[in-house]
C-alpha positions as CSV (number, residue, x, y, z in Angstrom):
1,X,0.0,0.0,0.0
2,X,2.7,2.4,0.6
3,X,4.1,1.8,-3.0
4,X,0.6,3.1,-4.5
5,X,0.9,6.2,-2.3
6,X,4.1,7.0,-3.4
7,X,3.0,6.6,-6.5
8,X,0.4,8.8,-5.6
9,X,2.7,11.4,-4.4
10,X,4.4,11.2,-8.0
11,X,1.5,11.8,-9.9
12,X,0.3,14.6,-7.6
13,X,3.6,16.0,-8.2
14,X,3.7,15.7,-11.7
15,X,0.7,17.2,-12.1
16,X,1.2,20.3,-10.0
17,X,4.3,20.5,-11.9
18,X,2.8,20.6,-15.0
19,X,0.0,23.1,-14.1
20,X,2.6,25.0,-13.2
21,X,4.2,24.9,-16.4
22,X,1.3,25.7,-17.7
23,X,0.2,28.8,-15.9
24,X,4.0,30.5,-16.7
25,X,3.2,29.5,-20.4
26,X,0.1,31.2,-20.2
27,X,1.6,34.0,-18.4
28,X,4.5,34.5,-21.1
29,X,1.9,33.8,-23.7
30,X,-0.6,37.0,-22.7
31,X,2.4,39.3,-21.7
32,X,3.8,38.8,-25.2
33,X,0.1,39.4,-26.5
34,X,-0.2,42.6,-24.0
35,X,2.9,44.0,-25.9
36,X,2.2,43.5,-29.0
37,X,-1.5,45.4,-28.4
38,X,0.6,48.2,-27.1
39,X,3.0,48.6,-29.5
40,X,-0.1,48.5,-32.4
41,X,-1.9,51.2,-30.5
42,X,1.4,53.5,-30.4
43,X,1.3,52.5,-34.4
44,X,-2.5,53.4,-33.9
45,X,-1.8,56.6,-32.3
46,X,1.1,57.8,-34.1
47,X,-0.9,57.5,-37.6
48,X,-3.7,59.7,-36.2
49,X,-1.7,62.5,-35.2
50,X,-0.1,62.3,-39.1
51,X,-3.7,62.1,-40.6
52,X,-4.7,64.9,-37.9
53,X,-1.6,67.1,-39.3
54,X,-1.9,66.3,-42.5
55,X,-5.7,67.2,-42.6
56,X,-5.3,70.8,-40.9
57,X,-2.5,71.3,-44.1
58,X,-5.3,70.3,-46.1
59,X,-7.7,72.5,-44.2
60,X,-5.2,75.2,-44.9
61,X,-5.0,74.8,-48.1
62,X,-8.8,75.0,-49.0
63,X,-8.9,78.1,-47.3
64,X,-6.0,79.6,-49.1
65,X,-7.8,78.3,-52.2
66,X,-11.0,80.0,-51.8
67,X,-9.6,83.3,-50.4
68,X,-7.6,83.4,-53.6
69,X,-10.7,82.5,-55.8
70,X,-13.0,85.2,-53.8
71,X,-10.2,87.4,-54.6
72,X,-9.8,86.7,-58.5
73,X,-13.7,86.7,-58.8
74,X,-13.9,90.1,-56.9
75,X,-11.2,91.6,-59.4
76,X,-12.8,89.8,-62.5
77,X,-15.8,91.7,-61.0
78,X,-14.3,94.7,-60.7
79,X,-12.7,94.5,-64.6
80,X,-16.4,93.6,-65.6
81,X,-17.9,97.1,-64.0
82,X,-15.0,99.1,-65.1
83,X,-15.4,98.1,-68.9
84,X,-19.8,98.6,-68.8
85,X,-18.2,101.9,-67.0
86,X,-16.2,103.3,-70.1
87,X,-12.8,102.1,-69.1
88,X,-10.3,100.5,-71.8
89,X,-7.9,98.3,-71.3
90,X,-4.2,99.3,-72.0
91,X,-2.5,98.4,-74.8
92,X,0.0,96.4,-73.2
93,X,-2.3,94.4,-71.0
94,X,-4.3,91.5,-72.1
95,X,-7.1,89.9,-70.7
């Protein structure tokens, strides 16, 4: 009887040796997921602030674009009213 619970013992140690095993396995397993999330929301982050910049240049842009088209429709305007007005162009200026 004392040979089956030593052999008991063994498998009860075997066993909480392996569960052990295991639970580091599982451990190392999720802390290498857990990294690699953070690292893809730095990636994340990092490509928002780009877009972010990159749309405020955009943002820019348009408004540089329609300031400069308010101001060649306002001179086109003014051209326009100056010739029903009487005025000629120079000679050395073309349309």
């Amino acid at each position: 009887m004392q040979q089956k619970t030593r052999l008991t013992e063994e498998k009860v140690r075997k066993i909480v040796t392996g569960a052990t095993v295991a639970g580091v396995l599982l451990i190392v397993f999720l802390v290498a997921i857990l990294i690699v999330q953070f690292v893809q929301i730095g990636v994340v982050n990092r490509r928002r602030a780009e877009y972010d910049r990159q749309i405020e240049q955009y943002e820019a842009l348009i408004e540089s674009g329609a300031a400069q088209e308010e101001l060649l429709q306002l001179e086109e305007t003014l051209r326009s009213l100056a010739i029903e007005n009487g005025w000629e162009m120079p000679e050395g200026i073309s349309d």
